[in-house]
VOGU-3710 file (C-alpha; in Angstrom, 3 decimals, decimal comma):
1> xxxxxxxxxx> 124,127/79,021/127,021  122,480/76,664/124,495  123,091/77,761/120,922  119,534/78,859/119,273  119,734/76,427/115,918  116,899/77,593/114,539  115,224/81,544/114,632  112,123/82,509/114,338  110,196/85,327/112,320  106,758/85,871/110,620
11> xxxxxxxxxx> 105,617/85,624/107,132  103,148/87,691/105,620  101,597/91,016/106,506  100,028/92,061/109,748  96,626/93,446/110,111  96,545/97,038/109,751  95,187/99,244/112,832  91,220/100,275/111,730  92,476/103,652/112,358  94,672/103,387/109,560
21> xxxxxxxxxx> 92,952/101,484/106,797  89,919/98,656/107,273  92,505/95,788/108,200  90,087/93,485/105,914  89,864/94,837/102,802  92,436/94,441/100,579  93,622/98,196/98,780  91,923/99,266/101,751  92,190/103,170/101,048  94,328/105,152/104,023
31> xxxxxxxxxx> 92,010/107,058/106,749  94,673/109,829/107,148  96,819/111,782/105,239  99,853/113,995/104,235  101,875/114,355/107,930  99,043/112,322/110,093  99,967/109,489/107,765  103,506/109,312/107,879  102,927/109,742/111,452  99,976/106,831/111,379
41> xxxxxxxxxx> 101,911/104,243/109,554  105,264/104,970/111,807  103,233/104,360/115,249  101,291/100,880/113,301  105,012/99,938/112,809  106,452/100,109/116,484  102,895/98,607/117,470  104,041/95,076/115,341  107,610/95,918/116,228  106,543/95,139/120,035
51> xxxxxxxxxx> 103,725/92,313/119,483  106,753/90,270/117,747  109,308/91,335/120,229  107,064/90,604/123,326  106,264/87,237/121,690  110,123/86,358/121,455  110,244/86,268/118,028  113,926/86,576/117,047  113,756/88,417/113,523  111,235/91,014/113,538
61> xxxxxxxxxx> 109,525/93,016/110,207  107,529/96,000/109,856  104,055/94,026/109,077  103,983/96,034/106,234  102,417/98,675/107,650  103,646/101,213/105,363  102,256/99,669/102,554  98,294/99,970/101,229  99,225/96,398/98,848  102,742/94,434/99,219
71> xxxxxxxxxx> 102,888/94,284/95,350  101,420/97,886/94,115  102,829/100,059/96,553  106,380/98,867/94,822  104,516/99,354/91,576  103,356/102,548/92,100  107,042/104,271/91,923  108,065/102,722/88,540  107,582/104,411/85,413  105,547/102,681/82,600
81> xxxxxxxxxx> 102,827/101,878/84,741  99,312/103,256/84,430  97,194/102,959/87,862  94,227/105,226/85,827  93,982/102,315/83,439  92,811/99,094/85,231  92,504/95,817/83,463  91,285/92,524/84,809  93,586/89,856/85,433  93,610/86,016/87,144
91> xxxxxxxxxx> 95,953/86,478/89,695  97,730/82,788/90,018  94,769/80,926/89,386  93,057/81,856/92,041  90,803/85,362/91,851  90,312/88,069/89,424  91,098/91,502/89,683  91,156/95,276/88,053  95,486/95,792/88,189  97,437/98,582/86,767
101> xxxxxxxxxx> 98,384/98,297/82,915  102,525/98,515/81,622  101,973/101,103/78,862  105,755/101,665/78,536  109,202/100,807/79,119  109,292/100,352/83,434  111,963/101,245/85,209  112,432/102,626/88,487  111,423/106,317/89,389  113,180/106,285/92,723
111> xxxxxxxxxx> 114,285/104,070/96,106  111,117/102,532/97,252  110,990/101,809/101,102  114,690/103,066/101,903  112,903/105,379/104,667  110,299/102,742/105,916  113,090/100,148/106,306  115,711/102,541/108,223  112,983/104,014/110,519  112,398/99,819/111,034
121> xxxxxxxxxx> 116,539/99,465/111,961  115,971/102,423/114,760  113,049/100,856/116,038  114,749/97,839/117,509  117,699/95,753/118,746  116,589/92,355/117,073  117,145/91,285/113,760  115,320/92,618/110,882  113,969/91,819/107,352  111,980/93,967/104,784
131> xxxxxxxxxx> 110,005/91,906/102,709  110,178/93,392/98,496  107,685/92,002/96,367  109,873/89,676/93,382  109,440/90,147/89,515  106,952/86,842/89,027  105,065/88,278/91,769  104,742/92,051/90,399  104,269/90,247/86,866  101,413/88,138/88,247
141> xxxxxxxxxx> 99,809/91,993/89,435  100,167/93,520/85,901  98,489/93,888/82,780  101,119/94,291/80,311  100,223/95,922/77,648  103,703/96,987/76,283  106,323/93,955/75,986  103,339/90,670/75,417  106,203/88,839/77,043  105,975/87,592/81,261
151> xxxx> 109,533/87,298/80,802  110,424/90,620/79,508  108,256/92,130/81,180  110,027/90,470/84,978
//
């Protein structure tokens, strides 16, 4: 058997199902809720989960399927954070948007995605990864407000 030297994945998110959230619009708010959307986002997952696997790709990801934004869902369980308070920012020279505002020390509430990324392990044999948003990029989707500092702030 010829040794595989290089394996493949994706990068990026996957289009959510429209009966989940509008696939095009980011933030897109969820269509279900409470049990239906545990339940929603669990069945989007094994619906990626197969498109990669039937396309051969070797290391396979959840799409982010469990996720409404790859940066603020992360966001959303730290403390310091204010989601009421928006403020608009240039994200990477690019676009503007309303984001969150740091009002306080951050830190993190709880484990973020420990559940989505084990119910990911059960739902294959292949290879995984669980892509986590880095500090530059969670700085770059804040207004801080409380350290004046990118690098405190990361």
């Amino acid at each position: 058997m010829k040794q595989q030297l290089i394996k493949t994945t994706i990068v990026g998110s996957l289009p959510k199902p429209a009966w989940l959230a509008e696939p095009t619009k980011l933030w897109s708010p969820w269509k279900l809720e409470g049990q239906a959307l545990i339940e929603g986002k669990q069945d989007a997952v094994k619906l990626v989960l197969r498109d990669q696997e039937q396309a051969g790709i070797d290391i396979v990801c959840d799409g982010e399927q469990t996720r409404q934004h790859f940066v603020t869902t992360f966001i959303e369980n730290l403390n310091g954070v204010d989601f009421q308070r928006r403020e608009k920012v240039r994200i990477r020279n690019r676009y503007e948007v309303d984001v969150p505002v740091v009002v306080g020390p951050v830190s993190r509430k709880q484990s973020v995605y420990v559940d989505d990324a084990r119910f990911l392990r059960n739902e294959t044999t292949h290879q995984i990864k669980f892509t986590l948003p880095g500090p530059m990029t969670m700085v770059d989707t804040l207004y801080d407000d409380y350290y004046h500092s990118r690098e405190k702030l990361a």
